[in-house]
BAFI-3210 file (N, C-alpha, C; in Angstrom, 3 decimals, decimal comma, padded with zeros to 6 digits):
// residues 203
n [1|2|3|4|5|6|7|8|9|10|11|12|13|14|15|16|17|18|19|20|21|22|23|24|25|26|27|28|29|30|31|32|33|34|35|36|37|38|39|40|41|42|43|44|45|46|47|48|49|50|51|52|53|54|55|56|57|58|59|60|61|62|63|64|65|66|67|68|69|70|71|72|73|74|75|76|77|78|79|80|81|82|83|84|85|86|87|88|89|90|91|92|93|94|95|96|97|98|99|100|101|102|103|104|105|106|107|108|109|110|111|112|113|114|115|116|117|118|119|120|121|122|123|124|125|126|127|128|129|130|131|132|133|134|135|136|137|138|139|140|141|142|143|144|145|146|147|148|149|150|151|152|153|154|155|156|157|158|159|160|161|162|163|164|165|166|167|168|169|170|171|172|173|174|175|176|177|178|179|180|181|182|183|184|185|186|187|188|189|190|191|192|193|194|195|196|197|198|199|200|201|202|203]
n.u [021,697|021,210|022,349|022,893|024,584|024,178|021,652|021,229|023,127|021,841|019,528|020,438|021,462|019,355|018,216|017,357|017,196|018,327|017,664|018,520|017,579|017,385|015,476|012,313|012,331|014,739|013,968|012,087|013,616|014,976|012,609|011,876|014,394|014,063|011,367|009,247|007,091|005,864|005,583|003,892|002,028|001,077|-000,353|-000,630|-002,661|-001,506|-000,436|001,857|002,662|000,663|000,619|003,275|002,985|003,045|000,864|-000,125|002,314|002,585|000,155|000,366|003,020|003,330|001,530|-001,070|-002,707|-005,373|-006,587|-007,742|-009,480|-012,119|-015,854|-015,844|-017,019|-017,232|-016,776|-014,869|-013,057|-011,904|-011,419|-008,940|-007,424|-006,759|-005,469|-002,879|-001,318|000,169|001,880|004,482|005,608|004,929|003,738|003,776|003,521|004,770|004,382|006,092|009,956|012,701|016,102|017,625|016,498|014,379|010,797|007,390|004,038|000,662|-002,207|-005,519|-007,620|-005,885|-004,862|-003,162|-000,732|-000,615|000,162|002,802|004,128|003,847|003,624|003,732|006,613|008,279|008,856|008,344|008,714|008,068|009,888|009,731|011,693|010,593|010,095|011,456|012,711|014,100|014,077|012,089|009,214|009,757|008,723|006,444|005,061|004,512|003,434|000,682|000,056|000,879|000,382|-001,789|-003,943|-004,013|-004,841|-007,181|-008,313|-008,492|-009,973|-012,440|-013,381|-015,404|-014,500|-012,599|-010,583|-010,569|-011,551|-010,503|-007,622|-006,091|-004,600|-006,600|-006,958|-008,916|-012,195|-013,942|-016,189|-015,171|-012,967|-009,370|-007,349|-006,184|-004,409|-001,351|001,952|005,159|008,130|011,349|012,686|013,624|013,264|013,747|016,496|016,714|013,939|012,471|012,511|013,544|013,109|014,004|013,476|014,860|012,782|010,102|007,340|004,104|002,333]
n.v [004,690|004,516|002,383|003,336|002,611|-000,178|-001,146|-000,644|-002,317|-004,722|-004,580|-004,386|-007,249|-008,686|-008,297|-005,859|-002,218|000,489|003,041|007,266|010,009|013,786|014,775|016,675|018,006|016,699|014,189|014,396|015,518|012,993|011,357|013,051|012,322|009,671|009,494|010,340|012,230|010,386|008,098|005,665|005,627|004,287|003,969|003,059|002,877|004,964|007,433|008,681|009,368|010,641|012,828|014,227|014,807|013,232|011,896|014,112|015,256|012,897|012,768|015,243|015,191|012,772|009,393|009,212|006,612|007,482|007,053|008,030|010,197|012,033|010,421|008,355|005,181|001,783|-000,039|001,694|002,381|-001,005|-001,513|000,218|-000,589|-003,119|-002,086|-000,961|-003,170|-003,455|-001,125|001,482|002,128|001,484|003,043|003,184|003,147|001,852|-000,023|-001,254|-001,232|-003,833|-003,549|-005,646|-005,428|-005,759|-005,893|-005,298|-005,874|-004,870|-005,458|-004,176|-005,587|-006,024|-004,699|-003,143|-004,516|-006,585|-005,559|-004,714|-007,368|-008,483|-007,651|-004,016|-002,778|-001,583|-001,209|001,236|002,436|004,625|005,812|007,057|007,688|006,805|004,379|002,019|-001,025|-002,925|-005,924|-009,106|-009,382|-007,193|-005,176|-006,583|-006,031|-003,748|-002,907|-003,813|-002,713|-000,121|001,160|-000,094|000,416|003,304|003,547|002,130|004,255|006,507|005,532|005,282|003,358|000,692|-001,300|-003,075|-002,094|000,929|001,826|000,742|001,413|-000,466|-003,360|-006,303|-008,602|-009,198|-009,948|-008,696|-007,332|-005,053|-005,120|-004,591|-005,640|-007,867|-009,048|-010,213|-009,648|-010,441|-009,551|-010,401|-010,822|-010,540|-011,799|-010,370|-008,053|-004,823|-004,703|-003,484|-000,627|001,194|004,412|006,072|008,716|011,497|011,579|012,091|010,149|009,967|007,117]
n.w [026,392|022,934|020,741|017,889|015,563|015,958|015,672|013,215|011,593|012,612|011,419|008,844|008,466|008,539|005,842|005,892|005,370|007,397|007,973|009,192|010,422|011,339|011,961|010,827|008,484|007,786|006,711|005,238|003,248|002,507|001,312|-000,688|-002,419|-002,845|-004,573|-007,063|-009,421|-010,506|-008,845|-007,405|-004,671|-001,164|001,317|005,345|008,109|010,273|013,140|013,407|010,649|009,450|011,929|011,184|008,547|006,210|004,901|003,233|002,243|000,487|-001,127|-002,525|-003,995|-005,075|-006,794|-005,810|-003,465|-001,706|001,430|003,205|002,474|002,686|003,418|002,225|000,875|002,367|000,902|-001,441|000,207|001,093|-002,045|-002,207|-000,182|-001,853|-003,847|-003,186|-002,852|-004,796|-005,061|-005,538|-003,666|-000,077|002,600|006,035|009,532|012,485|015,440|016,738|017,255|017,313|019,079|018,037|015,110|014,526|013,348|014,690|014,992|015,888|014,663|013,240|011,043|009,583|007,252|007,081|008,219|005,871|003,059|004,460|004,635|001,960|-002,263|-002,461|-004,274|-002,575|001,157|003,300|006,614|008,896|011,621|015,593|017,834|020,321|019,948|019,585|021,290|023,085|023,089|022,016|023,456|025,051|022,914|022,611|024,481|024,564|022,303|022,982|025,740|025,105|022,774|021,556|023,334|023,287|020,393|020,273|021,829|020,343|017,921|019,515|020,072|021,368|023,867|026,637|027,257|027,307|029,595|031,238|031,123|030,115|028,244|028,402|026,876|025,646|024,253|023,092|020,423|019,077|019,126|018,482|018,498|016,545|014,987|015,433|014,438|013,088|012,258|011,169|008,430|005,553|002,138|-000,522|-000,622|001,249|000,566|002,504|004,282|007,473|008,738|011,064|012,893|014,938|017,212|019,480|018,175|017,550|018,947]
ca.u [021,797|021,017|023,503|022,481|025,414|024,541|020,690|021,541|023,945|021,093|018,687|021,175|021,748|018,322|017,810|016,453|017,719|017,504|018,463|018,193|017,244|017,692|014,181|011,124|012,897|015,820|012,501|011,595|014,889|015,128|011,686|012,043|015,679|013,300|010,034|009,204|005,675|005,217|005,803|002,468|002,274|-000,274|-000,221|-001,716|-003,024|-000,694|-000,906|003,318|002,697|-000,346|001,391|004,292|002,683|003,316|000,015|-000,138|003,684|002,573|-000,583|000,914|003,923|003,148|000,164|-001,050|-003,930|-005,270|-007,542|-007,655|-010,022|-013,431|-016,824|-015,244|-017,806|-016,225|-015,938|-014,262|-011,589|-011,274|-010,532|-007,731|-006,162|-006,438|-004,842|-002,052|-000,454|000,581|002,250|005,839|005,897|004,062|004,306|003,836|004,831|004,747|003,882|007,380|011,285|013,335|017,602|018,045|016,430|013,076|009,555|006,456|002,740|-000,830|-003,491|-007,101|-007,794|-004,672|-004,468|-002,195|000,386|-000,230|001,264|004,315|004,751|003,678|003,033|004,715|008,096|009,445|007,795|008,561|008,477|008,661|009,458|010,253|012,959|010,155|009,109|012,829|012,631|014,958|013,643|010,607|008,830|009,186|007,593|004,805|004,013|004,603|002,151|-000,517|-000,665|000,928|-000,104|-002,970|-004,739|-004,579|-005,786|-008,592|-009,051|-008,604|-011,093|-013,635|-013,977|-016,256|-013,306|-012,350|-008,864|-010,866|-012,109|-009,235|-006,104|-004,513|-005,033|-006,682|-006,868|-010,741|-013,054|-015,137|-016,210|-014,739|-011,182|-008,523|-005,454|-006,608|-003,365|000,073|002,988|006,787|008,907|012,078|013,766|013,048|014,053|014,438|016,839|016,386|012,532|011,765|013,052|012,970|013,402|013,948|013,669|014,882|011,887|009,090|006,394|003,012|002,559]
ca.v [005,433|003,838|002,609|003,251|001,727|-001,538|-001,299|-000,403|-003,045|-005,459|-004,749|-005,246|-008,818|-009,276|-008,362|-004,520|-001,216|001,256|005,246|007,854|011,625|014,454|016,113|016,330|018,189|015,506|013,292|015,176|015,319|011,877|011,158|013,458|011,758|008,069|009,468|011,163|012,511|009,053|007,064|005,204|005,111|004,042|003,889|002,441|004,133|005,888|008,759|009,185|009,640|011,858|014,091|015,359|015,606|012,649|012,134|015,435|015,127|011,847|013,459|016,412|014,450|011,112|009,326|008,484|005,948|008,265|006,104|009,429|010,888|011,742|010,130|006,789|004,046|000,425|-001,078|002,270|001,501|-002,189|-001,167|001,369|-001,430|-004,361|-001,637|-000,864|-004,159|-003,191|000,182|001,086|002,152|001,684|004,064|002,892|003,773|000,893|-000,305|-001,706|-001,997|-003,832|-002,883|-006,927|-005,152|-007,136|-005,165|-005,777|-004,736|-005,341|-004,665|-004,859|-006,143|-006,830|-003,944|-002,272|-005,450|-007,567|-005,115|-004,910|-008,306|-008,561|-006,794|-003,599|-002,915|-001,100|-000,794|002,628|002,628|005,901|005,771|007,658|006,487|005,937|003,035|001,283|-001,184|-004,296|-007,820|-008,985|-009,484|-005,677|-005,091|-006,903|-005,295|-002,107|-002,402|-004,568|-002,145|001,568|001,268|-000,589|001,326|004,565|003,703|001,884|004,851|007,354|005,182|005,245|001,410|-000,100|-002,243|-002,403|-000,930|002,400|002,276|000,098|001,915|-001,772|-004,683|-007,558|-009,791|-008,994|-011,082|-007,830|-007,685|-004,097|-005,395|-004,570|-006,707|-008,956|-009,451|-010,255|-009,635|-010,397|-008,924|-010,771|-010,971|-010,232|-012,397|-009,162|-007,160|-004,205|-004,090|-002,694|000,716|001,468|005,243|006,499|010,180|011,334|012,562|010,750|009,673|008,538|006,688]
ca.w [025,124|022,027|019,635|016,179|014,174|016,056|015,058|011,549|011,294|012,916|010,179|007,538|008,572|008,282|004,702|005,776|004,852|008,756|007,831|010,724|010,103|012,600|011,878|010,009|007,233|006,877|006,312|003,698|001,879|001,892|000,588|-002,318|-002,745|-003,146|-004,732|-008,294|-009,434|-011,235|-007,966|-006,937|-003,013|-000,712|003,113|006,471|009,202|011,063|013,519|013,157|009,525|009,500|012,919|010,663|007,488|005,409|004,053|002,336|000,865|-000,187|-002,138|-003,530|-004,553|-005,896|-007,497|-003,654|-002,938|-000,626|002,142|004,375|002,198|003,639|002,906|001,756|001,524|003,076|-000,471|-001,844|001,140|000,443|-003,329|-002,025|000,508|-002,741|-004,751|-002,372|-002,701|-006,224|-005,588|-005,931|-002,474|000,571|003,699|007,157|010,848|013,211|016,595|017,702|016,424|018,043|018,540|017,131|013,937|014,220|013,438|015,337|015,129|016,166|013,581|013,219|010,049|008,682|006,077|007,550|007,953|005,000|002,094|004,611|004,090|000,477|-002,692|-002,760|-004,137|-001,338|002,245|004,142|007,832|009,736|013,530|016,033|018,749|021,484|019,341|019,847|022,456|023,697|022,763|021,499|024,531|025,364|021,545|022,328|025,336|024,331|021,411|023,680|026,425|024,762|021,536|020,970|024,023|023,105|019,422|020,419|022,360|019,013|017,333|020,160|020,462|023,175|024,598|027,976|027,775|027,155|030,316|032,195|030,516|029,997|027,510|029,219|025,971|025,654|023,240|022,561|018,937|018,546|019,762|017,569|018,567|016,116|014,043|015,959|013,305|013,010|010,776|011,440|007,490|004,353|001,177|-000,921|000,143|001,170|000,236|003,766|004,995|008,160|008,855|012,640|013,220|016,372|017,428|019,710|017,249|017,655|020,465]
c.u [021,716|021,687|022,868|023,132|025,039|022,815|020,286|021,962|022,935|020,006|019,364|021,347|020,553|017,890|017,132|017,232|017,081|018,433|017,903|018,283|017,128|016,444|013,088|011,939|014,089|014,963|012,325|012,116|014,974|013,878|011,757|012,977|014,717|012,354|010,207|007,633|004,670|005,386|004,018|002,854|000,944|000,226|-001,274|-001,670|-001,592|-000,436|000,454|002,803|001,707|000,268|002,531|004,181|002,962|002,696|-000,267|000,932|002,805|001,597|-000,377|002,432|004,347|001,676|-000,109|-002,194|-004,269|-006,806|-008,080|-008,827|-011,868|-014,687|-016,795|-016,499|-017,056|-015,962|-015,197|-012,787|-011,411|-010,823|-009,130|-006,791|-006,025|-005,379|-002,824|-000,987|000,291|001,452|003,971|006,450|004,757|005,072|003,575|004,331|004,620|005,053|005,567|008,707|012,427|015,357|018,152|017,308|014,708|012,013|008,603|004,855|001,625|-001,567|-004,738|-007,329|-007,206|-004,387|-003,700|-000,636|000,575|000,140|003,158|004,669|004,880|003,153|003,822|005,945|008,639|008,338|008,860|008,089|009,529|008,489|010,258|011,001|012,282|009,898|010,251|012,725|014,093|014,822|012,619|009,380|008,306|008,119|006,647|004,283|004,114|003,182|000,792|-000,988|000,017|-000,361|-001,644|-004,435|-005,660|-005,039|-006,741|-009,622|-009,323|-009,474|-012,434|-014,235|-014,657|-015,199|-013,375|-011,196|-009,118|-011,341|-010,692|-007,817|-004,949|-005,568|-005,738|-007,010|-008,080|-011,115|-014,032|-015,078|-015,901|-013,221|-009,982|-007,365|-005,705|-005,495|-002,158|001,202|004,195|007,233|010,481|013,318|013,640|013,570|014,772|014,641|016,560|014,917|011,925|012,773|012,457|013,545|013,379|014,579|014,387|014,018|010,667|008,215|005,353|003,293|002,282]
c.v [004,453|003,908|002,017|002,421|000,182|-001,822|-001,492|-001,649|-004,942|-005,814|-005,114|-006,562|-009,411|-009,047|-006,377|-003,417|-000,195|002,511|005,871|009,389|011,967|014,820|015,550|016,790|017,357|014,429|013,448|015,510|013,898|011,246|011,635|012,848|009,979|008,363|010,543|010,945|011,610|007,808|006,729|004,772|004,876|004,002|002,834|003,643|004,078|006,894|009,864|009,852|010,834|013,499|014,764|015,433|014,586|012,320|013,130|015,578|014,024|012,356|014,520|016,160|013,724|010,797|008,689|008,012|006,778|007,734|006,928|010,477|010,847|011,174|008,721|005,959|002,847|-000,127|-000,074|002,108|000,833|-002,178|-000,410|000,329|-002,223|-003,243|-001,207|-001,946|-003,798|-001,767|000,129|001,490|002,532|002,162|003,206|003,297|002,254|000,817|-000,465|-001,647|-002,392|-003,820|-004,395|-006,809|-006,075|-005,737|-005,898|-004,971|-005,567|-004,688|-005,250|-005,425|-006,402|-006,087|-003,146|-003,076|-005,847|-007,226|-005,008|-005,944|-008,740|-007,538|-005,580|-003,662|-002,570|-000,657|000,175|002,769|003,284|005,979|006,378|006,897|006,171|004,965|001,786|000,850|-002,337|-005,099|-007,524|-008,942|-007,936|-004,963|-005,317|-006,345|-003,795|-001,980|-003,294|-003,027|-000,463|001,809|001,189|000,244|002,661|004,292|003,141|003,345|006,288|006,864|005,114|003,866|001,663|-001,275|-001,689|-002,065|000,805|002,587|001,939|000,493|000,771|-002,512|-005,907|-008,791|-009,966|-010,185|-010,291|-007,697|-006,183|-004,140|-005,209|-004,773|-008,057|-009,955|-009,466|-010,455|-009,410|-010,156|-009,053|-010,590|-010,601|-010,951|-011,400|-008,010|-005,835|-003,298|-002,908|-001,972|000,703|003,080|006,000|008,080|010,155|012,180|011,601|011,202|009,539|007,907|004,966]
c.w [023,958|020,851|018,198|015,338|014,805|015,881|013,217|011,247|011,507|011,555|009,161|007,628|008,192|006,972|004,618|005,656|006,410|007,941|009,039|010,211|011,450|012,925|011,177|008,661|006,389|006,253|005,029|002,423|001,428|001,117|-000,588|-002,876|-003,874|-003,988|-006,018|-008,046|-009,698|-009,935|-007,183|-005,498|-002,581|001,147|004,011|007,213|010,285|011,842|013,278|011,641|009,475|010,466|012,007|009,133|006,030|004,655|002,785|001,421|000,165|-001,839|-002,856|-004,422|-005,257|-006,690|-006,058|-003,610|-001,997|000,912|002,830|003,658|002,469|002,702|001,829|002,156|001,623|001,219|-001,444|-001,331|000,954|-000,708|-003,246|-001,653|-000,411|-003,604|-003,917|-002,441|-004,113|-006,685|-005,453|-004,281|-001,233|001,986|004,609|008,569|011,384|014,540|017,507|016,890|018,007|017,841|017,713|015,640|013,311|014,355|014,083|015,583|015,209|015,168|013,490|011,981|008,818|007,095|005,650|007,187|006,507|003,791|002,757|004,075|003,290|-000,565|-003,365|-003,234|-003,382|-000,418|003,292|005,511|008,610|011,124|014,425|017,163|020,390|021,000|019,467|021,246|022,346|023,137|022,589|022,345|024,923|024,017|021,356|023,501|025,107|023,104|022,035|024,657|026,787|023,713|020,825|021,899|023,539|021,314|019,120|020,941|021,174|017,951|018,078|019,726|021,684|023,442|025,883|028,205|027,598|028,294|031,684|032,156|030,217|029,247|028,795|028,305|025,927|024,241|022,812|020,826|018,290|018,692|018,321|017,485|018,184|015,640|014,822|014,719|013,394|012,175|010,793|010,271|006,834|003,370|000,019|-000,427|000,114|001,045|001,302|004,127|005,630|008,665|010,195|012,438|014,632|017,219|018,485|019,049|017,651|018,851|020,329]
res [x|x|x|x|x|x|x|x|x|x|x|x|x|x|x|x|x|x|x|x|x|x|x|x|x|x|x|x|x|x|x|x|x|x|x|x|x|x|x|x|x|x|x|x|x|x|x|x|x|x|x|x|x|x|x|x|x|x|x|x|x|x|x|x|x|x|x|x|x|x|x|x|x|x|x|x|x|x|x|x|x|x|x|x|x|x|x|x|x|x|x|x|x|x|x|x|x|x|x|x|x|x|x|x|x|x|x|x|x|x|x|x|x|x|x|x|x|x|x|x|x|x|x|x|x|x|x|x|x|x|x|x|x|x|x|x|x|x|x|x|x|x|x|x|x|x|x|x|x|x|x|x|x|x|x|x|x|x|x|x|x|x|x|x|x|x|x|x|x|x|x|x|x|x|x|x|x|x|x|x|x|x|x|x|x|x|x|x|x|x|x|x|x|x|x|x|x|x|x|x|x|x|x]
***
């Protein structure tokens, strides 16, 4: 069973702010609680975030970079992710947390990670309590050969974990476990929320 006050209490040591909602709708209270009409957000890809609807609050809510919107040409997207670093809050789900209060994620081109770690004033990560593992070790295999699988396989990569159902640390030029990322502290406190539903998430 998983003890919350001693995850919570983990992240606080580290400089991070963990809250825990029952639902999608406690979600939703607390977002409006954080967020006014004048709040500039932006996001990464996410399937947690998109599955219960966070995109759409975000855009009917806020002033929302919105990357999700169709018929994007690549340098309309690269303007969204440069602009992203500059907002007052960026949304996120993520690959791994672990109960010593440590984040962990694989990303393809690093647009996803590198406002967590810079940029923003406050970074928002929504996860559900399959994403809570042990040590770091289990974090990285959980997002090597859960995570990263099935969203190679939701992007329809040519990799061979779409055909093999497991990482084998490929060298294919559609591979997208490009970026290995720790998220161990933070210098300002608090910047990073991490928000655990109790719900499984995303995968």
């Amino acid at each position: 069973m998983l003890d919350y006050q001693k995850i919570q209490a983990n992240f606080k040591k580290n400089n991070m702010e963990c809250l825990f909602v029952k639902d999608k709708e406690a979600l939703f209270d607390l977002l409006g609680s954080m967020l006014s009409k004048d709040s500039s957000t932006g996001s990464g890809d996410s399937v947690t975030l998109e599955d219960i609807g966070v995109f759409e609050y975000l855009e009917n809510k806020t002033i929302f970079n919105n990357k999700h919107q169709q018929g994007l040409s690549k340098e309309e997207k690269r303007n969204i992710y440069l602009k992203n670093f500059d907002v007052d809050f960026f949304f996120t789900g993520t690959n791994a947390i672990t109960v010593n209060g440590e984040i962990f994620n694989i990303d393809g081109n690093g647009s996803r990670v590198a406002p967590m770690l810079y940029g923003p004033r406050r970074v928002i990560i929504i996860v559900g309590v399959n994403k809570i593992v042990e040590t770091l070790d289990d974090a990285i295999q959980r997002s090597r050969q859960v995570a990263a699988v099935l969203d190679a396989k939701r992007l329809e990569k040519n990799t061979p974990c779409i055909k093999l159902n497991y990482c084998i640390d490929c060298n294919s030029d559609e591979r997208i476990c490009n970026d290995y990322v720790l998220i161990k502290r933070q210098f300002d406190k608090d910047r990073i929320k991490v928000i655990i539903v109790d719900d499984n998430l995303g995968y």
